[in-house]
C-alpha positions in Angstrom: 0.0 0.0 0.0 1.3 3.8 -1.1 1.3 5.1 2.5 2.5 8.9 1.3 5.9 8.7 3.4 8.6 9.9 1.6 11.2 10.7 4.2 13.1 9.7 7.2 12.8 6.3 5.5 15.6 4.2 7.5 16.8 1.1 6.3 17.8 -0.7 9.4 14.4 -0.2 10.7 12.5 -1.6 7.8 15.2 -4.8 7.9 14.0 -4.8 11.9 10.6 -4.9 10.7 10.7 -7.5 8.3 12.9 -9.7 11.3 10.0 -9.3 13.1 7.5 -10.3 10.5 9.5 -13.3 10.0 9.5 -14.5 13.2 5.9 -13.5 13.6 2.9 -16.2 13.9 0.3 -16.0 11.2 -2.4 -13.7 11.7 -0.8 -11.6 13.7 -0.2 -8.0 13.4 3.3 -6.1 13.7 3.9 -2.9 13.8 7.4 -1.0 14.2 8.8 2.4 13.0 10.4 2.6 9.8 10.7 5.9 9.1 11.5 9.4 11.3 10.8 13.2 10.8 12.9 15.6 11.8 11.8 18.2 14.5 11.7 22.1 14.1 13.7 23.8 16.6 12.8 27.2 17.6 14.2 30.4 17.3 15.9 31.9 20.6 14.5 35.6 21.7 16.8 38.4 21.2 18.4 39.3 24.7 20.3 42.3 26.4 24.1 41.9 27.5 25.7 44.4 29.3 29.5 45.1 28.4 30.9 46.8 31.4 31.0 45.1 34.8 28.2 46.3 36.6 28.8 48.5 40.1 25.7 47.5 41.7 26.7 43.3 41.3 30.3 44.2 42.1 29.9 45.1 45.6 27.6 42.8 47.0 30.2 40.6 48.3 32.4 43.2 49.9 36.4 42.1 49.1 37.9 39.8 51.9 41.5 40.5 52.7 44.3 39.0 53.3 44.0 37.4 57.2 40.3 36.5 55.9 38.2 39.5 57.6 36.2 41.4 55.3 36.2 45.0 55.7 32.2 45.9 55.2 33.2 50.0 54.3 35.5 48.8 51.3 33.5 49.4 48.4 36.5 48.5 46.5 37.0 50.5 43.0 34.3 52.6 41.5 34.8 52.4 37.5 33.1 54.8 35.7 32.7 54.6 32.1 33.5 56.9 29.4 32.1 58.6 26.3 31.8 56.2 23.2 32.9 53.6 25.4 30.6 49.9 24.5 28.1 49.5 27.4 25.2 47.2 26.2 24.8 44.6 22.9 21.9 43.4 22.0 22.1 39.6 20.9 19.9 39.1 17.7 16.8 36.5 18.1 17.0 33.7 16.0 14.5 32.6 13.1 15.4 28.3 14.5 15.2 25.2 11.5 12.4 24.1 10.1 11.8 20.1 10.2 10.6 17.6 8.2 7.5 15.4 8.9 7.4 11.7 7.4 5.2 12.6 4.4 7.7 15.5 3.0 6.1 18.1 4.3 8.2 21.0 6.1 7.1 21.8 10.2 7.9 25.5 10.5 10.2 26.5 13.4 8.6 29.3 15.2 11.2 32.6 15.2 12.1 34.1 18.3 11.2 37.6 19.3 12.6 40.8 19.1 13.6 44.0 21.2 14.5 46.9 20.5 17.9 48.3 22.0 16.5 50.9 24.6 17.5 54.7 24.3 17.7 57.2 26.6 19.8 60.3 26.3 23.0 58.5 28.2 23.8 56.0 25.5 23.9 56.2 21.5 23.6 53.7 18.8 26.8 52.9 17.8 27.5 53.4 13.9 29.5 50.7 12.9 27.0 48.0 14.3 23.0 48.6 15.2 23.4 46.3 18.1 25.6 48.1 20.0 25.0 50.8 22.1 27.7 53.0 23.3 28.0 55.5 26.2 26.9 59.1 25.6 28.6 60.3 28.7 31.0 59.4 31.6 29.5 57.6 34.5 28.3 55.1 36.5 26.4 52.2 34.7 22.7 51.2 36.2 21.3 48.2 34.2 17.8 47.0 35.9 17.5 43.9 32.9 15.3 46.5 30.3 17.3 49.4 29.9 20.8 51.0 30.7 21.6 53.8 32.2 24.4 56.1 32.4 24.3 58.2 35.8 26.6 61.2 37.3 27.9 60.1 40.1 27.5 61.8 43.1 30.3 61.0 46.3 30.3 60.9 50.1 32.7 59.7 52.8 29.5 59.4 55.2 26.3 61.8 55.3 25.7 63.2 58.7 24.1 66.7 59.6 27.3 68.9 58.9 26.4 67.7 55.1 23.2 68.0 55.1 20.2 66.3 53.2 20.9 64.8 49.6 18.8 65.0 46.8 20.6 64.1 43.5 19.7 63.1 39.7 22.2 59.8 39.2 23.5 57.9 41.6 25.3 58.2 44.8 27.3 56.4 47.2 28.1 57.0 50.8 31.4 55.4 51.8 30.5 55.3 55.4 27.2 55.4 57.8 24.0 57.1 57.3 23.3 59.1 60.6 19.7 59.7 62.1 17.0 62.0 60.7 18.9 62.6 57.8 17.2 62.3 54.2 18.8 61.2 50.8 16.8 60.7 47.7 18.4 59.9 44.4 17.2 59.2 40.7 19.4 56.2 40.2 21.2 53.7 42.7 22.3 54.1 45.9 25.1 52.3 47.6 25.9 52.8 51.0 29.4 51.5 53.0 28.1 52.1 56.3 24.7 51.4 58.7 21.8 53.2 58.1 20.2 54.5 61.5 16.4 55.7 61.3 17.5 57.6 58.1 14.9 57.9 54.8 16.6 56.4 52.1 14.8 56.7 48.6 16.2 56.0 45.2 14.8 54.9 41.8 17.3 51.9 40.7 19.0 49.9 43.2 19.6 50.2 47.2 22.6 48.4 48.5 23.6 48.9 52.3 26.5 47.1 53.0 25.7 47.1 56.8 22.6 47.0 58.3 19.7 49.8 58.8 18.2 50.1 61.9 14.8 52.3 63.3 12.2 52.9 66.0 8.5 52.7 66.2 7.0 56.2 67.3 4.1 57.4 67.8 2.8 60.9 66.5 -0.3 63.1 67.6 -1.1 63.5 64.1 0.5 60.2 61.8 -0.1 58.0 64.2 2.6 55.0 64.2 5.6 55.4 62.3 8.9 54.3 61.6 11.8 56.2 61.7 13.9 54.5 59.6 12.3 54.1 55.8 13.7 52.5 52.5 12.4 52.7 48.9 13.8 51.3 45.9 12.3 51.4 42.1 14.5 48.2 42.1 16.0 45.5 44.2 17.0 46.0 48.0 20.2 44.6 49.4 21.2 45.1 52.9 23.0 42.8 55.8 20.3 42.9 58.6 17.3 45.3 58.5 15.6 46.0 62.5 12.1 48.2 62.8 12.1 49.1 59.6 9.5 49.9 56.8 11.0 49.1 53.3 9.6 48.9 50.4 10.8 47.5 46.7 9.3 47.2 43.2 11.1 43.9 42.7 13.2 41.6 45.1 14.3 42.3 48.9 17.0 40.5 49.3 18.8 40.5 53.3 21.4 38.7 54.2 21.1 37.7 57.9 18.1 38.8 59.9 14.7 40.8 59.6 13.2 42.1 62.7 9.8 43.8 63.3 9.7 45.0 60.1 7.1 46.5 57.3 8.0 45.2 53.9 6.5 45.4 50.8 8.0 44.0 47.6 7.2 41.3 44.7 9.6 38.5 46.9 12.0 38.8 50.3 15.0 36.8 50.5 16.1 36.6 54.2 19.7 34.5 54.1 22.4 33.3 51.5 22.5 30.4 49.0 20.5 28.2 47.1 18.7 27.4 51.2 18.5 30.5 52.5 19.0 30.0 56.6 18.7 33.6 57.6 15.5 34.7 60.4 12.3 36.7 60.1 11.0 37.9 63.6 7.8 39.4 63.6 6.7 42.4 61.8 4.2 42.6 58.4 5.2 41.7 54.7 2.8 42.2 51.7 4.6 40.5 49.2 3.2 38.5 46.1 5.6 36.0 44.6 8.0 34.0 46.0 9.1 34.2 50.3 12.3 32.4 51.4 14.5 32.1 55.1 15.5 30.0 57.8 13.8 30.5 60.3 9.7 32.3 60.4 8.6 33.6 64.3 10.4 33.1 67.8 10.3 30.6 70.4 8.5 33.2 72.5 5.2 33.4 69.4 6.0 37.0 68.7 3.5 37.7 65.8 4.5 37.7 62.1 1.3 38.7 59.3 3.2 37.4 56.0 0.6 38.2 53.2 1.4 37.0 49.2 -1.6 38.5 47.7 -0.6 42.0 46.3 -1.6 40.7 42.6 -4.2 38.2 43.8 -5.9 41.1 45.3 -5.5 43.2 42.0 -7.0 40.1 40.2 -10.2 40.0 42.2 -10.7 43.6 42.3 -10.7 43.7 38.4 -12.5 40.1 38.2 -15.4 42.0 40.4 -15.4 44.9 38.8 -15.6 43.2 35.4 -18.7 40.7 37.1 -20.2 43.9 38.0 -20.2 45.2 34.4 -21.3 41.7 33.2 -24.5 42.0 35.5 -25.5 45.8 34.8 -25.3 44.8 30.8 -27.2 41.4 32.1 -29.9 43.6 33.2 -30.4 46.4 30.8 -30.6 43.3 27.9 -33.8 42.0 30.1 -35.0 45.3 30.3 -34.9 45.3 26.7 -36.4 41.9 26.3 -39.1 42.8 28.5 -39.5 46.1 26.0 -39.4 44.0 22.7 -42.0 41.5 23.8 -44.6 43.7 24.9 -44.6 45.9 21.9 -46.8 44.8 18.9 -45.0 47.7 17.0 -42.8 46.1 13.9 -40.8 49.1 13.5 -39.9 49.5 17.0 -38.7 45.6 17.4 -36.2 46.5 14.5 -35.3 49.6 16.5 -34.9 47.2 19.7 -32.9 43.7 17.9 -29.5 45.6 17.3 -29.1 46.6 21.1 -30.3 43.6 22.0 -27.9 41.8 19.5 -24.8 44.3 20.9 -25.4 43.8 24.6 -25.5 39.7 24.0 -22.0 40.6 22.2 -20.4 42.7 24.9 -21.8 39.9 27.7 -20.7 37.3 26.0 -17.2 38.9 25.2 -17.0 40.3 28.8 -17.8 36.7 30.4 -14.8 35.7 28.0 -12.1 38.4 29.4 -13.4 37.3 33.4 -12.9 33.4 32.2 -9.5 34.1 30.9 -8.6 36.6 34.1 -9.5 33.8 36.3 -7.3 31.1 34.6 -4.3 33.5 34.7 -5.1 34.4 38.5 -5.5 30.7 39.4 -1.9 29.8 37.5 -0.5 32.9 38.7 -0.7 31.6 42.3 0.4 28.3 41.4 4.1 30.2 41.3 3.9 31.6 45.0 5.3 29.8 47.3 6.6 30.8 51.0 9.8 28.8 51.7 10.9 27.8 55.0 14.4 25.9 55.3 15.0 25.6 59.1 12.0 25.7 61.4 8.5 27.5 61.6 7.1 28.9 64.8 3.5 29.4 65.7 2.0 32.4 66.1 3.1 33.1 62.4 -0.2 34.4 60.2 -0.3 33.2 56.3 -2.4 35.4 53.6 -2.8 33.5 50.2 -6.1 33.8 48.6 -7.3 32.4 52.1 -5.3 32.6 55.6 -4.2 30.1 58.1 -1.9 30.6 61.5 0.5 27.6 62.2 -0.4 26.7 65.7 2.7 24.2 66.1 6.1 24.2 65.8 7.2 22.5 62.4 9.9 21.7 60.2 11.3 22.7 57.1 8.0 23.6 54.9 6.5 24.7 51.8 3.3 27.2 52.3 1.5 26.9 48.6 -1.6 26.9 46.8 -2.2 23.6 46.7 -5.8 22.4 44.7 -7.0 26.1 45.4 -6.6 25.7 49.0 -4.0 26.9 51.3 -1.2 24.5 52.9 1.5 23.7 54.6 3.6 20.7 53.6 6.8 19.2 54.2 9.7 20.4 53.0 11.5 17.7 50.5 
């Protein structure tokens, strides 16, 4: 029988096959491979690759010396870049190989996507090569993953009242310590030597605080409960040991030994080192809505820890609501309309009255479609958070994820997860 194949045809298969129709009883039917396609392979997306080794990832791990201490003020060397000097290279996507199915027919490879090299008035195309951008300036280089930047570069050996408050477009760094009630605010990152004490730090790329930062809780006549010492990033967060403070960051909070009584808001908060993070949370509120890892979550002596991971849950059900809501008012002008169409006897006006009612039907229907879809993503979305404990859990710790429990016994190394749409704890593997 013609079967239509015509590739991928192998020879030692169809000997195999006529082995095993030898050897075969009457009757009986055999079936084995003879022939193999050849699969697509898909095109890779174009990506971004920084040049110049960045400041921000440089000084994370502050230099050890020679007799193995570390000095935590050495911010080692602070490179600048200069003008026409390569900074970022954008690596082309990829269109991937087409394959071949047994019939001769080709299986397109699907192409990877493109980006376009991002511009801002720091960096240039370069004019020998339209993937290559170049710096327009001399600076400091801030890279958040999207877009490069070129910053001025603003100094300090420490910033204490004899200075005075700081409020600078680029990037500054502070050699030494941050001393209270003092204010710093800065367009790009920040990187600071010292310890922060019940300071307001605010920047728009990157915070790095080589020490710790440390606050009070006070109360005012007129705000109420506050914090003295505050942190905000339009980035990531990086700082040894953070104690009553209220910091907040568009992306990652990342802390290398300890949080104490603190208010964070972020997308994740990693409290440790490593792949098993074994740093300690002790009480205070995070609002956080993707991933949560440490050691060690509450205190031997039940101090209370709220840990909430529904920032984007929450924004899913407020527009899922607000979209049911829509849904029901067009529900109930469209019955308001039947009711109108069949209790007139008047041709002309049901003609006037079939359009709307055709339109609203649309619009519900195509409504009911966008909530359907919001609640798939919601409901995958929070397949992805996850709190991670690696050491121990204490009670008196309060969960928020789509639902909330409050572990009322010690346990072990544990996974807090949505888990069949409801909330719970399991083992650690």
């Amino acid at each position: 029988m013609n079967s239509g194949v015509r590739y991928g045809l192998k020879s030692s298969l169809i000997k195999e096959l006529l082995t095993l129709c030898k050897e075969a009883e009457p009757g009986t039917l055999v079936t084995h491979e003879i022939a193999k396609g050849l699969h697509e392979v898909n095109g890779n997306n174009a990506y971004l690759t920084p040049l110049v080794e960045l400041f921000s990832e440089s000084f994370r791990n502050p230099k050890e010396q020679a007799d193995g201490s570390v000095d935590l003020k050495d911010l080692g060397n602070i490179d600048t870049v200069t003008k026409d000097q390569p900074v970022l290279e954008k690596i082309p996507y990829t269109s991937g190989t087409e394959g071949m199915n047994v019939f001769g027919e080709s299986i397109p490879a699907i192409p990877g996507k493109d980006i376009k090299l991002p511009l801002n008035p720091s960096v240039k195309v370069s004019p020998d090569n339209p993937n290559l951008l170049l710096a327009n300036k001399e600076g400091l280089v801030r890279f958040d993953g999207k877009e490069l930047v070129i910053d001025d570069v603003f100094m300090l050996p420490e910033l204490d009242p004899q200075k005075g408050h700081v409020k600078f477009k680029g990037s500054v760094v502070i050699q030494g310590d941050v001393s209270p009630d003092m204010k710093l605010t800065a367009t790009g990152d920040v990187v600071i030597g010292g310890f922060v004490e019940s300071a307001v730090i605010k920047c728009g790329g990157e915070l790095t605080i080589l020490s710790g930062a440390s606050g009070r809780i006070e109360e005012d006549k007129t705000n109420g409960q506050h914090y003295t010492c505050i942190l905000q990033s339009g980035g990531q967060i990086n700082l040894d040991f953070a104690n009553q403070c209220e910091i907040t960051a568009k992306t990652l909070v990342n802390v290398k030994r300890q949080v104490s009584h603190c208010i964070i808001t972020a997308n994740s908060l990693k409290v440790g080192q490593g792949k098993k993070p074994k740093g300690q949370i002790t009480g205070g509120r995070f609002l956080l809505c993707k991933t949560l890892e440490a050691g060690t979550i509450g205190t031997e002596s039940n101090v209370a820890t709220d840990i909430s991971m529904n920032r984007t849950y929450d924004i899913f059900i407020n527009k899922e609501i607000e979209l049911a809501d829509w849904i029901q008012e067009m529900v109930t002008r469209r019955e308001n309309l039947e009711v109108s169409y069949n209790s007139t006897m008047d041709p002309n006006k049901k003609l006037e009255l079939e359009p709307q009612l055709t339109m609203l039907q649309s619009k519900i229907e195509r409504y009911t479609g966008y909530r359907a879809e919001l609640i798939k993503k919601r409901r995958e979305y929070m397949d992805n958070v996850f709190v991670k404990v690696n050491t121990k859990l204490y009670p008196k710790v309060s969960f928020f994820m789509t639902d909330n429990a409050v572990i009322s016994e010690e346990k072990g190394p544990s996974v807090i997860k949505i888990d069949d749409f409801e909330l719970k704890i399991l083992p650690l593997i």
